[in-house]
Backbone as numpy.savetxt, mean C-alpha at the origin, in Angstrom:
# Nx Ny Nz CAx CAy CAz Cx Cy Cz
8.14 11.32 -18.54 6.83 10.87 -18.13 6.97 9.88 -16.98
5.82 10.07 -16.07 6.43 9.15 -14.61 5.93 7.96 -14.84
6.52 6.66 -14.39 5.63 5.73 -14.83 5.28 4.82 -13.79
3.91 4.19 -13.47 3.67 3.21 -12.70 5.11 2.55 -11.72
5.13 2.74 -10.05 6.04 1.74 -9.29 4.97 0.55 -9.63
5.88 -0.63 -10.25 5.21 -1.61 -9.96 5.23 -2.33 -8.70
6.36 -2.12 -7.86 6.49 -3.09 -6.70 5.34 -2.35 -5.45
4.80 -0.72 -5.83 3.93 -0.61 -5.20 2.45 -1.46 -5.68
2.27 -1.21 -6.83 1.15 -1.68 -7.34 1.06 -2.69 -7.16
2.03 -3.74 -6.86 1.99 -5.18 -6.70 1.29 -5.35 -4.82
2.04 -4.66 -4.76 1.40 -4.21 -3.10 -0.25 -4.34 -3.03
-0.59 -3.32 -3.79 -2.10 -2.24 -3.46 -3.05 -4.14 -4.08
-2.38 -4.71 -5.19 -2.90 -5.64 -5.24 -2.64 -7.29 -4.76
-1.74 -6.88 -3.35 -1.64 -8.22 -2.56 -3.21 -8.13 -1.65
-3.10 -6.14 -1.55 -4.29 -6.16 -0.62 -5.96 -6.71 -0.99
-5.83 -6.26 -2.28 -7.13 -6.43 -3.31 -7.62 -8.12 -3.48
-6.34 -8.92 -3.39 -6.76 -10.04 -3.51 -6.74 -11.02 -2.62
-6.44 -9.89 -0.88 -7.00 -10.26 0.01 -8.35 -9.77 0.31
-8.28 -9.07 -0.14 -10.48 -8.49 -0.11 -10.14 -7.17 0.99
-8.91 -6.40 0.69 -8.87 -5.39 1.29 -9.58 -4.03 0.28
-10.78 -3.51 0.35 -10.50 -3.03 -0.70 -10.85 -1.39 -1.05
-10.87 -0.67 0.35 -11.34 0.37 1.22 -9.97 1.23 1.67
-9.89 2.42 1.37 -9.00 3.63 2.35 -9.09 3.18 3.92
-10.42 3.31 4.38 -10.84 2.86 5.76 -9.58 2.14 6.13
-10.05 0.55 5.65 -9.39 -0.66 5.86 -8.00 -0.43 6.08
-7.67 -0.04 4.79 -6.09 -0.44 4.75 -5.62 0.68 5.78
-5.82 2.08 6.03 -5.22 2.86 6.86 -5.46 1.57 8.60
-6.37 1.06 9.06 -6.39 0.43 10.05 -5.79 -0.89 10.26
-5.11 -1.32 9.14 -4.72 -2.76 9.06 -3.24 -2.50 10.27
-3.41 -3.74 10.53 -2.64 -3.99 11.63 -1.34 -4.91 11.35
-0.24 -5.19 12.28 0.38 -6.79 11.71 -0.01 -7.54 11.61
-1.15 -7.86 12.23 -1.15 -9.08 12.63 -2.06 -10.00 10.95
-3.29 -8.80 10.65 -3.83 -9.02 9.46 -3.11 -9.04 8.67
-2.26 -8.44 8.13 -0.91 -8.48 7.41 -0.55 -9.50 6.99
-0.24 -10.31 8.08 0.50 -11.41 8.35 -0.07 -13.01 7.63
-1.66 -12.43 7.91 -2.38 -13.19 7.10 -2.59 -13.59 5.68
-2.21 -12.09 5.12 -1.98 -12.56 3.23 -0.87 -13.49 2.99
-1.57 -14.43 1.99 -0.96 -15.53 1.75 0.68 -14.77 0.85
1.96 -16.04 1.23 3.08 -15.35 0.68 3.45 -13.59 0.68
3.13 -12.99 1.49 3.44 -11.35 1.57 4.75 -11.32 1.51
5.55 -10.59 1.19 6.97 -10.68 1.30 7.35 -9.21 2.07
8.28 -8.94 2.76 9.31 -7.94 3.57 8.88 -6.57 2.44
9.29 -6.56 1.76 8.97 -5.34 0.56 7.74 -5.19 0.22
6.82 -5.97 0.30 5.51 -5.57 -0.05 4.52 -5.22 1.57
5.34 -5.75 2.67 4.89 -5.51 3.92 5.54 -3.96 3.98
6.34 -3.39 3.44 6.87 -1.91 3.74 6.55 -1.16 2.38
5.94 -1.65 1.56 5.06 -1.13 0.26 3.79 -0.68 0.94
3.31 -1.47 1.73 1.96 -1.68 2.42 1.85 -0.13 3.57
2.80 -0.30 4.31 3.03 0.76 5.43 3.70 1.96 5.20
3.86 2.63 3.44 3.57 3.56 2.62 2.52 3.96 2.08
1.69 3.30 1.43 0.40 3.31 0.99 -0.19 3.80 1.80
-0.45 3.50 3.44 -1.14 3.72 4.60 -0.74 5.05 4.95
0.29 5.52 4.76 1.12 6.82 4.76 0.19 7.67 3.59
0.38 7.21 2.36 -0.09 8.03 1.20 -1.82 8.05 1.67
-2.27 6.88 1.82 -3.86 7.14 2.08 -3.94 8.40 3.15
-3.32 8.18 4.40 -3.88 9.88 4.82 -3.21 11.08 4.56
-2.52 10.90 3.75 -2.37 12.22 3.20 -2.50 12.85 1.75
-3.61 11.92 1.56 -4.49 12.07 0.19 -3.68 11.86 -1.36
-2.21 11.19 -0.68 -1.57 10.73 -1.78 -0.79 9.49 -2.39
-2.29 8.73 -3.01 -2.44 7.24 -3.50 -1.67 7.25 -4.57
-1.93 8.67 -5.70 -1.53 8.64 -6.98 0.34 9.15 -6.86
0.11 9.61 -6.05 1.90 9.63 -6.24 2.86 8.53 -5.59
2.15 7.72 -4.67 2.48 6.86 -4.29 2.71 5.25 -5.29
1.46 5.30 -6.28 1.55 4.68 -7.36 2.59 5.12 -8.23
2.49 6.27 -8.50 4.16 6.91 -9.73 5.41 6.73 -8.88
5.53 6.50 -7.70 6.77 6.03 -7.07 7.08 7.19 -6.44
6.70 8.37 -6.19 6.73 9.45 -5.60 6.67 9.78 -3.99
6.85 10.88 -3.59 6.79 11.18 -2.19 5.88 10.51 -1.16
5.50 10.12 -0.28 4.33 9.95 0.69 4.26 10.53 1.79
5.22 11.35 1.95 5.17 11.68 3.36 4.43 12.82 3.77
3.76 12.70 4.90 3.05 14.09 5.13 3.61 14.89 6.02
2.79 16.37 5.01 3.11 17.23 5.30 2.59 18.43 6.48
């Protein structure tokens, strides 16, 4: 059974509790906004620029199970 990446999920909710809280958004986020969440760390900044990967290619949920993102 696959189970929750947490170090992604920890991600999806650095964004959440920056008030990111939109596909839109996060596919357009930039460095520089990035840069702005308080304490972000190196791994959750390249957690972040997967997610953005999985959002356009319609795959959030495998990205959460720790799975592929890359499009195809």
């Amino acid at each position: 059974m696959a189970e929750i990446n947490k170090k992604n999920l920890r991600a999806v909710t650095r964004l959440i509790e920056a008030g990111i809280t939109d596909e839109k958004e996060i596919v357009s986020l930039g460095i520089a906004r990035l840069l702005e969440i308080p304490n972000i760390t190196i791994q959750e900044l390249n957690a972040i620029s997967e997610l953005q990967k999985a959002v356009k290619a319609g795959k959030v949920i495998s990205f959460l199970a720790g799975g592929a993102t890359d499009e195809a």
